[in-house]
ROBA-819464 format. One record per residue (C-alpha): z, x, y; residue in one letter. Coordinates in Angstrom, 3 decimals, padded with zeros to 6 digits. Layout:
BEGIN
REC; Z; X; Y; A;
...
//
This chain:
BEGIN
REC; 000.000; 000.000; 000.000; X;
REC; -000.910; 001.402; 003.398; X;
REC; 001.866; 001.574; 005.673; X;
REC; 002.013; -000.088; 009.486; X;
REC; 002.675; 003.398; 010.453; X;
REC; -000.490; 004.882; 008.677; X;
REC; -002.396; 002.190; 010.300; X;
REC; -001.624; 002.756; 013.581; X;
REC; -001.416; 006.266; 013.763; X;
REC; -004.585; 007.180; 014.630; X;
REC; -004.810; 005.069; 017.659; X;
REC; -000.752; 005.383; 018.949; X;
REC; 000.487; 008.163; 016.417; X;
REC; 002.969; 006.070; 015.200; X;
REC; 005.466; 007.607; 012.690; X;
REC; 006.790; 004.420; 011.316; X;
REC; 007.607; 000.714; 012.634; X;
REC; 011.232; -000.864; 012.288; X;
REC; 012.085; -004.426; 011.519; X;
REC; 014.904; -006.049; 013.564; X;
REC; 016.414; -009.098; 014.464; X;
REC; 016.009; -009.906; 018.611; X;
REC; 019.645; -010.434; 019.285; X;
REC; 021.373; -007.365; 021.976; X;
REC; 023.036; -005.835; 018.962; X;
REC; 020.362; -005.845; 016.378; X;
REC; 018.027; -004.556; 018.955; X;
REC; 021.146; -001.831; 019.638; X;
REC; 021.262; -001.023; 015.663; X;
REC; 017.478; -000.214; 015.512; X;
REC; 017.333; 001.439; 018.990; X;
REC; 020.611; 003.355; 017.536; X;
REC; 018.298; 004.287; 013.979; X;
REC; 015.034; 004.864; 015.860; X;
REC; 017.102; 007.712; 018.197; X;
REC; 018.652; 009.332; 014.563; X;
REC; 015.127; 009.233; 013.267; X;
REC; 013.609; 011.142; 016.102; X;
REC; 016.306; 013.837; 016.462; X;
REC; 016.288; 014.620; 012.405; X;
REC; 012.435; 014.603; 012.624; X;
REC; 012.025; 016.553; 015.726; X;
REC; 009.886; 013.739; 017.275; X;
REC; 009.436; 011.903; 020.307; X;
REC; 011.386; 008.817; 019.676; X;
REC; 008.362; 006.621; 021.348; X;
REC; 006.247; 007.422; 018.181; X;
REC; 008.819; 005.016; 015.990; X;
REC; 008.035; 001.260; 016.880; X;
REC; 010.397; -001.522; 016.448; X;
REC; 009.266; -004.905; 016.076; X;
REC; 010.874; -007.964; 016.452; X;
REC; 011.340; -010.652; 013.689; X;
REC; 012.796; -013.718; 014.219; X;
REC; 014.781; -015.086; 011.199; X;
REC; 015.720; -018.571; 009.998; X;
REC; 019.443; -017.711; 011.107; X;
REC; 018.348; -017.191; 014.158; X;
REC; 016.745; -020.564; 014.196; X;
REC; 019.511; -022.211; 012.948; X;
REC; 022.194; -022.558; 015.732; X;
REC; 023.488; -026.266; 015.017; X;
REC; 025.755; -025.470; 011.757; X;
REC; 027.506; -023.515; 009.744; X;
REC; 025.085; -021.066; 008.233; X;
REC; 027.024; -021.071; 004.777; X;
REC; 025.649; -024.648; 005.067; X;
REC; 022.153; -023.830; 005.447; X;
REC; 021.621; -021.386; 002.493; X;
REC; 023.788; -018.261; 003.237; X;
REC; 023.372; -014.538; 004.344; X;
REC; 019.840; -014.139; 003.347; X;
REC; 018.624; -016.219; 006.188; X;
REC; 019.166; -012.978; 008.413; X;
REC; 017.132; -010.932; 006.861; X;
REC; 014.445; -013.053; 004.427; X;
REC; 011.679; -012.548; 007.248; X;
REC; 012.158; -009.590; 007.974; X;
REC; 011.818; -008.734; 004.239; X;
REC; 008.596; -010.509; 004.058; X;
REC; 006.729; -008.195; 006.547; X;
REC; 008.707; -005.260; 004.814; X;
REC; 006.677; -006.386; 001.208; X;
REC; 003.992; -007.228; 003.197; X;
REC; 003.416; -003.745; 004.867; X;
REC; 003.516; -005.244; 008.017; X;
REC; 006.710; -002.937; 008.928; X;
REC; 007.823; 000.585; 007.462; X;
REC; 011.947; -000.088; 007.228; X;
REC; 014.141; -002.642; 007.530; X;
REC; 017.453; -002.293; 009.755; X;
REC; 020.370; -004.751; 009.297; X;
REC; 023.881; -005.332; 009.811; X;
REC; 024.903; -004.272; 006.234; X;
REC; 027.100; -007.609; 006.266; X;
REC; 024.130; -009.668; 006.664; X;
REC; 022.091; -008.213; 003.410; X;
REC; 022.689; -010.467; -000.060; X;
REC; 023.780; -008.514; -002.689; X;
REC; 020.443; -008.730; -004.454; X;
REC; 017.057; -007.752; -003.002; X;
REC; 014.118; -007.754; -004.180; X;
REC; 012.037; -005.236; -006.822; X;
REC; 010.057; -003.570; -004.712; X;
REC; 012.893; -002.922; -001.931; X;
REC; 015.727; -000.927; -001.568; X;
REC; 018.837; -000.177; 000.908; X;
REC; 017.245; 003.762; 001.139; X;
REC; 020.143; 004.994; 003.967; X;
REC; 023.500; 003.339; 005.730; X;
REC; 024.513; 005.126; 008.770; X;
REC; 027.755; 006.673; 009.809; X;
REC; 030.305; 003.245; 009.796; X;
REC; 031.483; 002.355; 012.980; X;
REC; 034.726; 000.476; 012.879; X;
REC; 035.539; -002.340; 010.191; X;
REC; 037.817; -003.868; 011.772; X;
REC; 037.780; -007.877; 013.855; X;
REC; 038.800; -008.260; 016.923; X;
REC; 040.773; -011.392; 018.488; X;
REC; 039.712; -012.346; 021.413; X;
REC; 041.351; -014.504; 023.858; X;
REC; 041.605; -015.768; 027.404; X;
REC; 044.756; -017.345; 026.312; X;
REC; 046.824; -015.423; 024.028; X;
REC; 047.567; -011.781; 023.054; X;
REC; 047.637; -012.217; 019.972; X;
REC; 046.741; -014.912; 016.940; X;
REC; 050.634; -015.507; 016.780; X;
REC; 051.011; -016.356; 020.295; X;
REC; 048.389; -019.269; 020.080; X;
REC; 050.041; -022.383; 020.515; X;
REC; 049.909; -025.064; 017.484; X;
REC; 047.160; -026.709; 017.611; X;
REC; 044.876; -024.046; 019.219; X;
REC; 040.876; -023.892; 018.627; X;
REC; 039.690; -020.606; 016.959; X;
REC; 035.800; -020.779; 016.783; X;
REC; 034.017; -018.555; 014.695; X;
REC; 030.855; -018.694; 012.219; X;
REC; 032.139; -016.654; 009.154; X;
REC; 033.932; -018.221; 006.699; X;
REC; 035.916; -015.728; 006.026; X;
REC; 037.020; -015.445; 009.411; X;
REC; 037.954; -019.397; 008.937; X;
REC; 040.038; -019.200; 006.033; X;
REC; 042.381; -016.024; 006.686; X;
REC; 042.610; -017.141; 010.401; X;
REC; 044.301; -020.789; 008.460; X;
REC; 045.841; -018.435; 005.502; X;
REC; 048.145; -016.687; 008.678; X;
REC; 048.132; -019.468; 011.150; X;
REC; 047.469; -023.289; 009.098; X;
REC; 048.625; -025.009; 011.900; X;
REC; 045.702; -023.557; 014.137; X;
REC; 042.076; -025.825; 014.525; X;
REC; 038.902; -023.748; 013.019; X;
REC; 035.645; -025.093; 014.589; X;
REC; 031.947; -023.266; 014.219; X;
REC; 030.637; -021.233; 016.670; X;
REC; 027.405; -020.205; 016.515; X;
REC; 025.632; -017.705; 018.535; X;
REC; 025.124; -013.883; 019.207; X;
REC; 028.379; -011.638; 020.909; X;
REC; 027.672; -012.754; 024.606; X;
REC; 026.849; -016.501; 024.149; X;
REC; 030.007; -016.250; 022.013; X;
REC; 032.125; -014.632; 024.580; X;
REC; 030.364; -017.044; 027.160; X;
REC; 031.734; -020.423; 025.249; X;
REC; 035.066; -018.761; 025.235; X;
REC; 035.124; -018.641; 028.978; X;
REC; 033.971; -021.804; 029.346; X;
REC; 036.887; -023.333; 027.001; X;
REC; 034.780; -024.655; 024.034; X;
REC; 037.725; -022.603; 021.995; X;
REC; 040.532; -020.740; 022.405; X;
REC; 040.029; -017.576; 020.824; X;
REC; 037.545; -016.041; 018.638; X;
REC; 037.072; -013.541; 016.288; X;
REC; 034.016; -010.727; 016.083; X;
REC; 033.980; -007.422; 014.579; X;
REC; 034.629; -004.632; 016.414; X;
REC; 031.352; -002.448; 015.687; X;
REC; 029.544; -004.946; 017.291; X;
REC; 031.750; -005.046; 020.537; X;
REC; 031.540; -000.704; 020.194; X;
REC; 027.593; -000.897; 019.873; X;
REC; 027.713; -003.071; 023.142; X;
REC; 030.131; -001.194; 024.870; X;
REC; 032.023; -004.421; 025.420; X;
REC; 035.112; -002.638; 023.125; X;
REC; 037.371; -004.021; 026.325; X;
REC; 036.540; -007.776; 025.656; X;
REC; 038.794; -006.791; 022.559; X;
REC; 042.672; -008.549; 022.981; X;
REC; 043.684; -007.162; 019.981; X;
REC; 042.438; -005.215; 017.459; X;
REC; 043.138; -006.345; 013.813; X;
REC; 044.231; -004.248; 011.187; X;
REC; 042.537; -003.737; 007.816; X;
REC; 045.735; -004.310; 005.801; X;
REC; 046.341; -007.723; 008.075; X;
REC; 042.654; -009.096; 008.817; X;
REC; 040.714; -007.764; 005.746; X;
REC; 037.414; -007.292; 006.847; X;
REC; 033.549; -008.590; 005.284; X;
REC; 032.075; -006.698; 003.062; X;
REC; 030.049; -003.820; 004.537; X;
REC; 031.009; -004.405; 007.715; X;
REC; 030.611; -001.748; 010.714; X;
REC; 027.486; -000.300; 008.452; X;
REC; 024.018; -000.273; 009.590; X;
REC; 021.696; -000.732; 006.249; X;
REC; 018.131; 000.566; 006.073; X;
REC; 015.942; -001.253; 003.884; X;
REC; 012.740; 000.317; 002.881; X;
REC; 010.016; -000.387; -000.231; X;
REC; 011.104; 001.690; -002.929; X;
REC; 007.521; 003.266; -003.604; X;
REC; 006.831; 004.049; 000.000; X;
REC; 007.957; 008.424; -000.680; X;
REC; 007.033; 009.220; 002.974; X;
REC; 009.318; 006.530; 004.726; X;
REC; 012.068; 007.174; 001.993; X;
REC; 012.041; 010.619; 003.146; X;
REC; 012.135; 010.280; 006.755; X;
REC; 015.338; 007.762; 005.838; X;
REC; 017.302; 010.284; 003.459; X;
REC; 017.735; 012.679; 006.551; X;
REC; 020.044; 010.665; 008.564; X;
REC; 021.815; 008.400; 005.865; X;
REC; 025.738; 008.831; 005.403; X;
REC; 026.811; 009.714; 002.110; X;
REC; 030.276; 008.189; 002.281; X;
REC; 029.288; 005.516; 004.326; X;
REC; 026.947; 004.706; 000.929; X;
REC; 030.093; 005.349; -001.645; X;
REC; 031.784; 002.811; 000.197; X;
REC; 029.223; 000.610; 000.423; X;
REC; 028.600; 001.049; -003.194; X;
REC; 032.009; -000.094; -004.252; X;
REC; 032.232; -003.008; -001.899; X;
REC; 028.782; -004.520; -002.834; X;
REC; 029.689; -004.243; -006.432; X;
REC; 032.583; -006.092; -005.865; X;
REC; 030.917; -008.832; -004.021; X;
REC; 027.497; -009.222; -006.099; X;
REC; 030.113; -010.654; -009.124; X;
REC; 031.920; -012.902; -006.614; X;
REC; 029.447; -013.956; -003.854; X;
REC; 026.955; -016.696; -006.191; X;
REC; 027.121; -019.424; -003.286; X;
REC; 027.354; -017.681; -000.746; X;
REC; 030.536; -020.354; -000.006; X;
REC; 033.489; -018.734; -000.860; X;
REC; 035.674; -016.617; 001.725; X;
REC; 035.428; -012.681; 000.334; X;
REC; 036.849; -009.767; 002.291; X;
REC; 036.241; -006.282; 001.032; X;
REC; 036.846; -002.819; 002.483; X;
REC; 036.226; 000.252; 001.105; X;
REC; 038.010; 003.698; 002.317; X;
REC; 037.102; 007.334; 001.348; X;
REC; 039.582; 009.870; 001.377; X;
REC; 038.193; 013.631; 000.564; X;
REC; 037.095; 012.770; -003.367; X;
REC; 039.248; 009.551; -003.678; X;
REC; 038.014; 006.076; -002.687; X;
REC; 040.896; 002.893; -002.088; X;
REC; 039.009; -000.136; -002.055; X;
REC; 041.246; -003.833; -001.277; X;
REC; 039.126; -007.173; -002.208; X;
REC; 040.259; -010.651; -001.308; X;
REC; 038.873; -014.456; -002.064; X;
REC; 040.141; -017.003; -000.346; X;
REC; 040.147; -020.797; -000.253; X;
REC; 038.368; -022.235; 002.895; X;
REC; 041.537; -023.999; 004.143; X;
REC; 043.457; -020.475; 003.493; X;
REC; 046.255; -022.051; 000.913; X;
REC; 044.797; -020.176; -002.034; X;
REC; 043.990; -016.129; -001.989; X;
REC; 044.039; -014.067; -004.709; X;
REC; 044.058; -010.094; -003.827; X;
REC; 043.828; -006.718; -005.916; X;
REC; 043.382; -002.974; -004.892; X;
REC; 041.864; 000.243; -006.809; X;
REC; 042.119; 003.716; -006.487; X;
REC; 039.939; 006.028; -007.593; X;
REC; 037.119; 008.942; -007.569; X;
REC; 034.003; 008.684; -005.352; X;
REC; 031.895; 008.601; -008.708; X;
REC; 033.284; 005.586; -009.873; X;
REC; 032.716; 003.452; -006.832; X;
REC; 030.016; 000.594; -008.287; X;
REC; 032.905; 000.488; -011.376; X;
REC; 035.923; -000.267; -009.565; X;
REC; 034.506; -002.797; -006.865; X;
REC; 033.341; -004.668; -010.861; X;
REC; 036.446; -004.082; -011.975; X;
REC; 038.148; -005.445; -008.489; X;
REC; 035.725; -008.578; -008.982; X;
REC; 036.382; -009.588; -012.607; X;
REC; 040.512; -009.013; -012.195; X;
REC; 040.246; -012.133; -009.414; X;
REC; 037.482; -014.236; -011.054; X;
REC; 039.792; -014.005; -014.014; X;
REC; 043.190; -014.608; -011.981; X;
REC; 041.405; -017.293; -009.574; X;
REC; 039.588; -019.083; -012.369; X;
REC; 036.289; -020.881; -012.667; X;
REC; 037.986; -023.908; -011.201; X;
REC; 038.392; -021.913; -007.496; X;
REC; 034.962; -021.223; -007.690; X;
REC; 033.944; -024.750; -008.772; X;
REC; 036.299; -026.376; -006.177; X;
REC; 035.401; -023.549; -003.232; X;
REC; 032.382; -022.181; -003.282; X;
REC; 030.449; -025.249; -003.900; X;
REC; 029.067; -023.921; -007.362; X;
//
């Protein structure tokens, strides 16, 4: 298959073309890869393209996307013109990607992870404990949903759709509270001081892959895979590896609440998974320890210990299965 960037190169000597969302902070992701690119290639950064896809989630802005058919729907276009040749590499929010792809595609690099972590953010209160009963938390993740009712059940969840600064707009303009949003995105922004308080991995376990930039490129393209190897992040990838694995056993539906955080520490990994029940009353957790090598094998291991605890009945009840 000839490649958009072998197409073009002859007219605009185009190295390769990148596939993004249109939102500020995909555009900042692929602007972000496009700059790594040119500095490990020694190339003007103006001979990688990015073009913009538009997705079905970012169509969809009236519900719940969980409701609409999941995680794929940021990245199923963009996919499409990936197969299709009609774009080089791929670049999500690793968060975004389901845990199966097709075939003929692969997630080739992950860059350096930015912070995991969610951040509250509130005009009202310093802190999810100092919201009064009653208070609106809007978010779009259900995760985000069901640990914000697991810590705080007397608290309102409503949806709220839309990318970081339509988000942070509605909050200003009272439609909730407080929200939640992770904390790479803020950083990639450089809106880190819209941030009321940072939430801790052990307290607010975070989505899987989250804070990791993904690179998704056609397995059989050797050129593109090449130019990708040169900036990806080998622990970033380790991590990623275990979290995945522990989600691609748990996450059928796409409807169940599933935190997941990897940490690397010199050889040894410590990875803590967490399911959830929408209205935060049930949660099941489990950690492992263990070497870098084993990564894909204890996120499994992580996954089967809850199915197992939590039962075919959580999932049945839960995820909408």
């Amino acid at each position: 298959m000839q490649s958009s960037g072998e197409r073009s190169r002859a007219g605009a000597d185009i190295l390769a073309t990148i596939g993004t969302r249109g939102s500020p902070l995909a555009l900042a992701q692929a602007h972000e890869v496009r700059a790594r690119l040119a500095r490990a290639h020694g190339v003007d950064a103006e001979r990688i393209a990015i073009r913009v896809i538009r997705t079905s989630g970012d169509a969809i802005q009236d519900r719940a996307l969980s409701e609409a058919g999941g995680k794929g729907l940021f990245t199923k276009e963009i996919e499409e013109s990936l197969l299709a040749g009609g774009i080089d590499l791929a670049v999500h929010s690793s968060k975004d990607v389901p845990t199966f792809l097709p075939d003929a595609t692969w997630l080739s690099a992950f860059l350096p992870r930015e912070d995991p972590r969610d951040a509250f953010i509130s005009r009202k209160a310093a802190s999810l404990q100092d919201l009064p009963p009653g208070a609106v938390v809007g978010t779009a993740s259900l995760r985000r949903q069901a640990m914000v009712l697991r810590l705080r059940p007397d608290l309102r969840v409503q949806v709220m759709r839309g990318n970081v600064a339509t988000r942070l707009r509605k909050l200003d303009d009272g439609e909730a509270d407080a929200t939640l949003l992770a904390m790479a995105g803020l950083n990639r922004l450089g809106l880190a001081g819209e941030a009321t308080r940072i939430l801790g991995v052990d307290e607010f376990l975070p989505a899987v892959g989250q804070g990791a930039i993904a690179i998704e490129s056609r397995r059989d393209d050797d050129r593109i895979n090449a130019l990708v190897k040169a900036i990806g992040d080998a622990e970033t990838e380790v991590a990623l590896t275990a979290e995945r694995s522990f989600l691609a056993l748990l996450d059928g539906s796409c409807r169940t609440p599933i935190g997941g955080h990897c940490r690397i520490e010199g050889e040894r990994i410590h990875f803590s998974g967490l399911i959830v029940s929408p209205d935060g009353r049930e949660e099941y957790a489990t950690t492992r320890e263990g070497a870098r090598s084993e990564a894909a094998a204890l996120g499994l291991d992580a996954a089967r210990e809850l199915r197992d605890r939590a039962g075919e009945r959580f999932f049945t009840l839960f995820s909408g299965s």
